[in-house]
C-alpha positions as semicolon CSV with decimal commas, in nm:
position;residue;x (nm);y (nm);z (nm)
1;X;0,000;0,000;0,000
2;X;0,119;0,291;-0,093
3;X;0,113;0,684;0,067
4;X;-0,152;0,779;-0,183
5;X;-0,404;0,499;-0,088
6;X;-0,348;0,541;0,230
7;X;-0,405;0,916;0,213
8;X;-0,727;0,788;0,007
9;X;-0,843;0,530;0,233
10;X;-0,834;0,820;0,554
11;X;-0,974;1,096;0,388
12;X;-1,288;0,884;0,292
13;X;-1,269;0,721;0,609
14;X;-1,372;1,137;0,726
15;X;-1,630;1,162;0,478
16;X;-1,797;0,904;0,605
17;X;-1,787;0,989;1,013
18;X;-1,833;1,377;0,858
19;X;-2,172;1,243;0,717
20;X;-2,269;1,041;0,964
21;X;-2,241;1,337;1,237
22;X;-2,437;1,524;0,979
23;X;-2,718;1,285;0,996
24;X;-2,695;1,232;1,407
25;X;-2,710;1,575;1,444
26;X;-3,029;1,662;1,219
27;X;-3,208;1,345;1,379
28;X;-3,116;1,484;1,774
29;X;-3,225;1,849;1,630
30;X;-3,548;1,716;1,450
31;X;-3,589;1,498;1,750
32;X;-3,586;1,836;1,976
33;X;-3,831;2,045;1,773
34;X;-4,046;1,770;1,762
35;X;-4,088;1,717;2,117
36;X;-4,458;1,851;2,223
37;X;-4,302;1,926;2,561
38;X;-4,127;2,194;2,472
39;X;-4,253;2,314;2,181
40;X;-4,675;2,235;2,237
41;X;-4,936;2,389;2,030
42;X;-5,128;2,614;2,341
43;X;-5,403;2,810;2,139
44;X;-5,566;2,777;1,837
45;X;-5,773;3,097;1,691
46;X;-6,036;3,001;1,422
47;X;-6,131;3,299;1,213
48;X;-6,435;3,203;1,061
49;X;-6,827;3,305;0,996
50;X;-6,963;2,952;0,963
51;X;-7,327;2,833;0,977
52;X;-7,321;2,466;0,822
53;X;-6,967;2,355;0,966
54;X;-7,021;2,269;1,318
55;X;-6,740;2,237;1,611
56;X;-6,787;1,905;1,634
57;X;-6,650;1,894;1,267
58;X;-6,378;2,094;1,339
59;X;-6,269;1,938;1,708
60;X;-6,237;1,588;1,522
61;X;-6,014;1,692;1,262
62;X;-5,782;1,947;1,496
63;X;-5,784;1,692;1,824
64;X;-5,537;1,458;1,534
65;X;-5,277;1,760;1,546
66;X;-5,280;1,908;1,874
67;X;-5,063;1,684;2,025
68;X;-4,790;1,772;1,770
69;X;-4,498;1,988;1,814
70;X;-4,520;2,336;1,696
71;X;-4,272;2,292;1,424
72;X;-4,338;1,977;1,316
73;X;-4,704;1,989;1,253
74;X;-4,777;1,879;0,911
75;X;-4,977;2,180;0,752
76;X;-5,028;2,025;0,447
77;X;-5,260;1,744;0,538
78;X;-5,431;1,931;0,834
79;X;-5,515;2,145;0,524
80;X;-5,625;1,865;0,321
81;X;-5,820;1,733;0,619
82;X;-5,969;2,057;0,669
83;X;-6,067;2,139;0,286
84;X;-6,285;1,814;0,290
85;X;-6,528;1,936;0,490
86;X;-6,814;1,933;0,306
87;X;-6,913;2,315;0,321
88;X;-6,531;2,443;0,309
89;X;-6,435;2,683;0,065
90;X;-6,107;2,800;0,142
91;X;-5,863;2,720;0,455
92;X;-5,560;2,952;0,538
93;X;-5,321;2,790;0,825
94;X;-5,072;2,997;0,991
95;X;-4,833;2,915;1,282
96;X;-4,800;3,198;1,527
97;X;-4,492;3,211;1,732
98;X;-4,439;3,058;1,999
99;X;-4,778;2,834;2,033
100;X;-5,042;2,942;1,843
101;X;-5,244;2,813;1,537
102;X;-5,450;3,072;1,357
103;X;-5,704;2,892;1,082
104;X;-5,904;3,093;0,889
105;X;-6,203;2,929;0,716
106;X;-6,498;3,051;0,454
107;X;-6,762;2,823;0,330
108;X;-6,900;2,784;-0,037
109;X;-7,221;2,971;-0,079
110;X;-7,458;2,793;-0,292
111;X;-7,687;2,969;-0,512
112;X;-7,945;2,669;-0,605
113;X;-8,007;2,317;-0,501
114;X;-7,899;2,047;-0,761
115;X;-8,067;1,743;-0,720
116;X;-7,985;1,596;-0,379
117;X;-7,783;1,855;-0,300
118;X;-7,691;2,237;-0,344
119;X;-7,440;2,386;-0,623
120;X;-7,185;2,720;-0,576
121;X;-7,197;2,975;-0,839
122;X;-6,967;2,776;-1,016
123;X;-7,182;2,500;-1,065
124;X;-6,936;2,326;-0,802
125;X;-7,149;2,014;-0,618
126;X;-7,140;1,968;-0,253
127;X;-7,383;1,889;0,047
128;X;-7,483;1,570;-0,118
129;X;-7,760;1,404;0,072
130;X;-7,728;1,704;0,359
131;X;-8,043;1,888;0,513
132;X;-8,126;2,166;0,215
133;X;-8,123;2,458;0,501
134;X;-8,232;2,734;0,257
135;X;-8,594;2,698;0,078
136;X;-8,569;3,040;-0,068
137;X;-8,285;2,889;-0,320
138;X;-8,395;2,782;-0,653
139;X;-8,438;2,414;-0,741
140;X;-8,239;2,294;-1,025
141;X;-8,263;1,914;-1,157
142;X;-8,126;1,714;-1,403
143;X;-7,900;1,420;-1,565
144;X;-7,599;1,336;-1,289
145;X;-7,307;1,598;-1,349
146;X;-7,531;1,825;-1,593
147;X;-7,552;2,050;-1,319
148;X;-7,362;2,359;-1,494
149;X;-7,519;2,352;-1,753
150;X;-7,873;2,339;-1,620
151;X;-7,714;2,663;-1,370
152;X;-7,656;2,809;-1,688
153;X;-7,977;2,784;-1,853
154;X;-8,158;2,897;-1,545
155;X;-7,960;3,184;-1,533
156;X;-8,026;3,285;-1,919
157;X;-8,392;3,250;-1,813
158;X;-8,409;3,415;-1,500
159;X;-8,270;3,704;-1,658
160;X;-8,577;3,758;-1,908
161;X;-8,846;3,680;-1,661
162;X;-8,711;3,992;-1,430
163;X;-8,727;4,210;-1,718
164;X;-9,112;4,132;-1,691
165;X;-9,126;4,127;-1,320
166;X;-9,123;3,722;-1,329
167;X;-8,944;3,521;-1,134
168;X;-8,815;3,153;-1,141
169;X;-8,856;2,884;-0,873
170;X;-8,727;2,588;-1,045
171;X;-8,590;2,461;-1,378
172;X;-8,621;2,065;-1,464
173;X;-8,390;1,906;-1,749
174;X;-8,579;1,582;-1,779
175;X;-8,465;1,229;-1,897
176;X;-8,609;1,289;-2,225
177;X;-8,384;1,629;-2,250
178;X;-8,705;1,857;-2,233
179;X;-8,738;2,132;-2,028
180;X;-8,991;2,252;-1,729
181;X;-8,976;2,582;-1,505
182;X;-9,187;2,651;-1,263
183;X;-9,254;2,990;-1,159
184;X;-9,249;3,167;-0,764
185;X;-9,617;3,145;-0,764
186;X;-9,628;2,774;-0,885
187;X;-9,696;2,808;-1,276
188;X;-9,553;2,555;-1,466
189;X;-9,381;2,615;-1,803
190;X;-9,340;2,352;-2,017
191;X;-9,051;2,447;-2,241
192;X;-8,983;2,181;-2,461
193;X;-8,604;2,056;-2,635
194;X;-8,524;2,374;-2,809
195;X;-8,600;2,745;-2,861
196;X;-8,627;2,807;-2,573
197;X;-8,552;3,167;-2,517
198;X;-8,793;3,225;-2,761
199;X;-9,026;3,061;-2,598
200;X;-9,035;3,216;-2,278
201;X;-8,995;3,573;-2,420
202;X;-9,314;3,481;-2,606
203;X;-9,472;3,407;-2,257
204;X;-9,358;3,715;-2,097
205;X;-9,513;3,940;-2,372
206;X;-9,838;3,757;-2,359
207;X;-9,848;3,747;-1,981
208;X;-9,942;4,061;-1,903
209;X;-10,264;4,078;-2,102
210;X;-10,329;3,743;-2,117
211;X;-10,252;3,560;-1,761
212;X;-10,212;3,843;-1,490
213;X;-10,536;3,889;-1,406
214;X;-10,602;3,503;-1,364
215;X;-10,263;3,395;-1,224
216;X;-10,374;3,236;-0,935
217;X;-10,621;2,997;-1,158
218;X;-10,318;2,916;-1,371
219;X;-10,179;2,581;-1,349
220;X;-9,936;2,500;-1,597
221;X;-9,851;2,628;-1,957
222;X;-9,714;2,425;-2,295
223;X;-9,470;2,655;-2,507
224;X;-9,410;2,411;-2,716
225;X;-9,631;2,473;-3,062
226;X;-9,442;2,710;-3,271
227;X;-9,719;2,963;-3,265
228;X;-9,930;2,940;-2,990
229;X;-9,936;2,824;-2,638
230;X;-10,199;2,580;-2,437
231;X;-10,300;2,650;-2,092
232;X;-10,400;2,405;-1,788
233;X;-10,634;2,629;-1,571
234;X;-10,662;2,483;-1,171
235;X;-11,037;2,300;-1,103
């Protein structure tokens, strides 16, 4: 063996104890910040104007993490665990030095029920199976996942009744891909596969003269004949 190789042999040799003091220390200093003891989670401040998400909901999930050290606390799946909440919108997570936990927390707002369930403005489903809390929202209906575009529909024809004072309760996309809105006061519109902005402009202009005075005896009316309409009147 020869000067060189030995040289070699003890500078590797080094490396080796060099990294493994490396490792030994991060463990013992991970080890340290991860101790509860002395680094515990004390207080946890939840900023948050929620009605549907109850603190039963939000004691499960937090009692998994509160028992974790300050720094070691994995944000990322409280987050994830957090964000499945059924009425969660958006989560923020912030650690506060030296013990404190500050979540803030907004739910979805829905704008119709879909189904079984309630859709956001962006057609987003949620609430599935849930109690349906608000009966002033609009009732929307349909095919499974057809829900935007039955949102967007009702929307296109919401917009025309209010220009007439009209207003929509609830908008059916059938099996059979036909349409039915119902009106706040109960009248039923049968509006057919097609046309059918057309068709319920052509209501609106006629339903001044024609069905104001007798609303309340109204019970349904089919828009679907190109140039006419027929009305259901109550017994």
């Amino acid at each position: 063996m020869n000067a060189n190789t030995g040289r070699l042999r003890y500078a590797s040799f080094l490396m080796v104890l060099v990294v493994f003091a490396f490792i030994l220390a991060a463990r013992l200093i991970y080890l340290f910040m991860a101790d509860p003891q002395r680094f515990p989670i004390n207080t946890v401040k939840i900023t948050a104007s929620y009605q549907h998400i109850t603190h039963k909901q939000l004691e499960s999930v937090l009692t998994k993490y509160l028992n974790s050290s300050f720094f070691t606390l994995s944000v990322r799946r409280l987050y994830s665990d957090l964000i499945a909440l059924d009425w969660a919108n958006q989560v923020q997570i912030e650690r506060l030095w030296p013990d404190t936990l500050k979540i803030t927390l907004a739910e979805k707002t829905p704008v119709a029920t879909w189904n079984n369930g309630m859709i956001t403005g962006d057609a987003e489903f949620f609430n599935e199976g849930g109690a349906l809390t608000d009966s002033s929202l609009p009732h929307l209906s349909g095919p499974t996942n057809q829900q935007k575009e039955v949102l967007q529909v009702y929307k296109k024809m919401s917009k025309i009744l209010s220009i007439y004072g009209l207003h929509a309760a609830s908008l059916e996309w059938r099996d059979n891909q036909a349409w039915e809105l119902t009106l706040a006061n109960g009248l039923q519109l049968r509006l057919g596969k097609r046309d059918l902005e057309t068709r319920i402009i052509r209501f609106c202009k006629a339903y001044p003269a024609v069905f104001a005075e007798r609303a309340e005896q109204l019970a349904s009316v089919d828009l679907r004949y190109p140039r006419g309409m027929a009305v259901q009147w109550k017994k």
